[in-house]
C-alpha positions as CSV (number, residue, x, y, z in Angstrom):
1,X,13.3,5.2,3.6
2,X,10.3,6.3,1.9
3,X,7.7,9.0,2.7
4,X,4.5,8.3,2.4
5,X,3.1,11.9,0.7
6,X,1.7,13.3,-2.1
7,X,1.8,16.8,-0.5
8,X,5.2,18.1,-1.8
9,X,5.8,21.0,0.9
10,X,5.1,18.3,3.5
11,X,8.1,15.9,1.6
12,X,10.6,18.8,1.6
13,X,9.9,19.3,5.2
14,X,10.2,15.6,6.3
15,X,13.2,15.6,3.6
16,X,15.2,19.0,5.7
17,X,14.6,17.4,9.0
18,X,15.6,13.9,8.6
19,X,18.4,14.5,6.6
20,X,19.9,15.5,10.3
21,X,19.7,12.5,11.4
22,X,21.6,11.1,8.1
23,X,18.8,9.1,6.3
24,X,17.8,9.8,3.0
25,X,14.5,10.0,2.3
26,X,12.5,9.0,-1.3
27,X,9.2,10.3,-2.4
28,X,6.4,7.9,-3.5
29,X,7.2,8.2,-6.7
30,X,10.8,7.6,-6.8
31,X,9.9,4.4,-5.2
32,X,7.8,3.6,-8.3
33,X,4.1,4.1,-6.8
34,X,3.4,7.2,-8.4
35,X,-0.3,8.7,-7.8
36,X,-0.8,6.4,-5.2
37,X,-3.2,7.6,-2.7
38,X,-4.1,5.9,0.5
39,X,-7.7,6.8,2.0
40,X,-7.0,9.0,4.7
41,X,-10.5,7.5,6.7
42,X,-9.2,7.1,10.4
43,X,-10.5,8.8,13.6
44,X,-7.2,10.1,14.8
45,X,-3.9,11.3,13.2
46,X,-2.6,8.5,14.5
47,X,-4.6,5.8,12.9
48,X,-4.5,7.9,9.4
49,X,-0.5,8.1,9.7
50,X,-0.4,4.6,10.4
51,X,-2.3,3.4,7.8
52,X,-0.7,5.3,4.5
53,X,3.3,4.2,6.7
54,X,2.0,0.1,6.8
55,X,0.4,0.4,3.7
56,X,3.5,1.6,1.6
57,X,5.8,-0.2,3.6
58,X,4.0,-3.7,2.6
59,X,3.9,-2.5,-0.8
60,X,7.4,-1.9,-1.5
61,X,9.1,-4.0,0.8
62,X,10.6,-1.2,2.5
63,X,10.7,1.5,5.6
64,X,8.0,3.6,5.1
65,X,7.1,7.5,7.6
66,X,4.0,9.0,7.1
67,X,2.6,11.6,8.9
68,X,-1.3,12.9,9.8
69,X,-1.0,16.7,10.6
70,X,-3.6,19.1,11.3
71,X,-4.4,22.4,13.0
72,X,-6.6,22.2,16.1
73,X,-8.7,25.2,16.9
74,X,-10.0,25.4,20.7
75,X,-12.7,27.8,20.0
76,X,-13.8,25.3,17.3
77,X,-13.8,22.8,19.8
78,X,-10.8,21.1,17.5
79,X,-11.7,21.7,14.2
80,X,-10.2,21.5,11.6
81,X,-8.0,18.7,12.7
82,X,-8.1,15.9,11.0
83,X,-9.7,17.5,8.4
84,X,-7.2,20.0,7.6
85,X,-6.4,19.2,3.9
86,X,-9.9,19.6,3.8
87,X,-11.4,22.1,5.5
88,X,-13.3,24.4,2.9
89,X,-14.8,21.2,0.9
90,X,-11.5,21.0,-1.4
91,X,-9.2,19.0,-0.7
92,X,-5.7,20.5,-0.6
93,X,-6.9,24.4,-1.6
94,X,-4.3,25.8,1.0
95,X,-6.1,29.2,0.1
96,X,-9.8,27.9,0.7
97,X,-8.8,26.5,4.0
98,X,-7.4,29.7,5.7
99,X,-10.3,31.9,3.9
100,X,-12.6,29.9,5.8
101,X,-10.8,29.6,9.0
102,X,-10.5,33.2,8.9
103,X,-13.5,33.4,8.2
104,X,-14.9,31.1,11.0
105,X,-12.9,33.1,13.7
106,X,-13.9,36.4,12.3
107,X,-15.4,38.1,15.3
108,X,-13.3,36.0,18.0
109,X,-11.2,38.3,20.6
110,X,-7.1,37.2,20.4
111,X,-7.5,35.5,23.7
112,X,-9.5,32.8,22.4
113,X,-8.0,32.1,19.1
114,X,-6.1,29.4,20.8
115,X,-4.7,26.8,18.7
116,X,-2.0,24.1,17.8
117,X,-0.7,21.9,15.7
118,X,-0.1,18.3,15.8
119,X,1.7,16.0,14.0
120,X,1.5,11.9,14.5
121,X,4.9,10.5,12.5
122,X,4.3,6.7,12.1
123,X,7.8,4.8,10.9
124,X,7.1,1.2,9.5
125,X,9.1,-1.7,8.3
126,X,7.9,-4.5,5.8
127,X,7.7,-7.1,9.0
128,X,5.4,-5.2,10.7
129,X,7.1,-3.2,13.4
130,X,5.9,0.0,14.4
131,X,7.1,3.5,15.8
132,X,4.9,6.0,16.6
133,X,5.8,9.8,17.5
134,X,3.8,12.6,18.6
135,X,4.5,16.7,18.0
136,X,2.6,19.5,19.1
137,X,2.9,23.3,18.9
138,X,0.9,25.5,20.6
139,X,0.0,29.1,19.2
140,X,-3.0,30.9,18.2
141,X,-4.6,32.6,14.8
142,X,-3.8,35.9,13.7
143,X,-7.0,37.9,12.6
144,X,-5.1,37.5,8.5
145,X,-2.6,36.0,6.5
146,X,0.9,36.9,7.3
147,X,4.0,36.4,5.3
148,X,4.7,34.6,1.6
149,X,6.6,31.3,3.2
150,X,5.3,27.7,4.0
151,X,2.1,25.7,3.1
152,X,-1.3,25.2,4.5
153,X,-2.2,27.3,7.9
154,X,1.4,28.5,7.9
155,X,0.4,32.1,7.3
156,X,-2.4,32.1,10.1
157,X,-0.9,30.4,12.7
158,X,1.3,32.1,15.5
159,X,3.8,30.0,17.2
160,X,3.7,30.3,20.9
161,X,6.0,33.1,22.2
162,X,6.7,34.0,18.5
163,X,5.2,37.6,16.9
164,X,5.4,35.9,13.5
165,X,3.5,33.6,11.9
166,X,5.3,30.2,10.9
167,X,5.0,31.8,6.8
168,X,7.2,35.0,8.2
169,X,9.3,33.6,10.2
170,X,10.6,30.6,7.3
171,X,11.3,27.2,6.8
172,X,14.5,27.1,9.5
173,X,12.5,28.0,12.9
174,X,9.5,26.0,11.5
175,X,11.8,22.9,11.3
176,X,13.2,23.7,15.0
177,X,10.1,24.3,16.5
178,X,7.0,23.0,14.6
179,X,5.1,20.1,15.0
180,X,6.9,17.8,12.6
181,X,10.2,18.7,14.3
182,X,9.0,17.9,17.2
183,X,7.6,14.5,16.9
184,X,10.5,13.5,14.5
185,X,12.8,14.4,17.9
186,X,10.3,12.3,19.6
187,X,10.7,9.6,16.8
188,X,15.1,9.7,17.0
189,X,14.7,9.3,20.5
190,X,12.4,6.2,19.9
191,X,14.8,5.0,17.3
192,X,17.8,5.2,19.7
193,X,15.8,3.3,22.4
194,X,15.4,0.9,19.9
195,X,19.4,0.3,19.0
């Protein structure tokens, strides 16, 4: 199976969690597309999951996941979202992004830095057939950065009934209760619906 990323803290993720459920997954470039990027230009997570899944899938004759993540802000009516990679202008500047959510938030009380992630895991074979999985995990964002672990918001964002930020409290909690985790569980349960 192949995973349709560039964003190599997102493969090791998708790498730690599938490998429970016994499949082996290969990076773009191991399956000999290298820099390949797919326009991220949909609406929804959904629709931008979907697309980078069905368009490596078609390409290389072979199983493709992708998934569309963001962090959903309430008292930013959403934001950054779908936009997450991109929040401060630059795509991908993990750094930029929380500066500027941080900044955003700056004189927001606790009790309305409510927040969550989401994740939208699309699996797709070369004939077309679809599964789609949704994850979500509600939290809210501390008033700074917090720990040395993870990738994009990881050091802002509180899980819900957690006093750690997903950065402090490491990779092993993240991948039992983060968004990803989540909707891959959703996605197994799918896949065994399926058999």
């Amino acid at each position: 199976m192949i995973a349709a990323t560039q964003n190599k803290g997102k493969l090791k993720e998708l790498r730690q969690i599938t490998e429970k459920y016994g499949q082996q997954l290969i990076s773009m470039a191991e399956a000999g597309l290298g820099d390949l990027e797919v326009v991220e230009d949909g609406e929804t997570f959904a629709e931008n999951s979907y697309k980078k899944a069905h368009t490596v899938a078609v390409l290389t004759g072979k199983p493709c996941i992708a998934d569309d993540s963001g962090l959903c802000v309430d008292f930013l009516d959403g934001a950054p979202g779908i936009h997450s990679a991109r929040y401060s202008g630059e795509h991908g500047n993990d750094a930029a992004n929380r500066k500027k959510l941080l900044e955003d938030l700056k004189d927001v009380p606790e009790e309305e830095r409510t927040a969550h992630f989401t994740c939208c895991i699309t699996l797709c074979w070369p004939n077309g057939k679809t599964l789609v999985a949704e994850g979500i995990c509600p939290g809210h964002i501390a008033f700074e950065e917090r720990g040395e672990g993870g990738f994009g918001y990881d050091k802002v964002f509180m899980p819900e009934g957690h006093e750690q930020s997903f950065a402090e409290l490491g990779v092993e909690v993240k991948n039992e209760i983060g968004h990803r985790a989540r909707a891959l569980a959703r996605l197994e349960k799918l896949l065994d619906e399926e058999i």
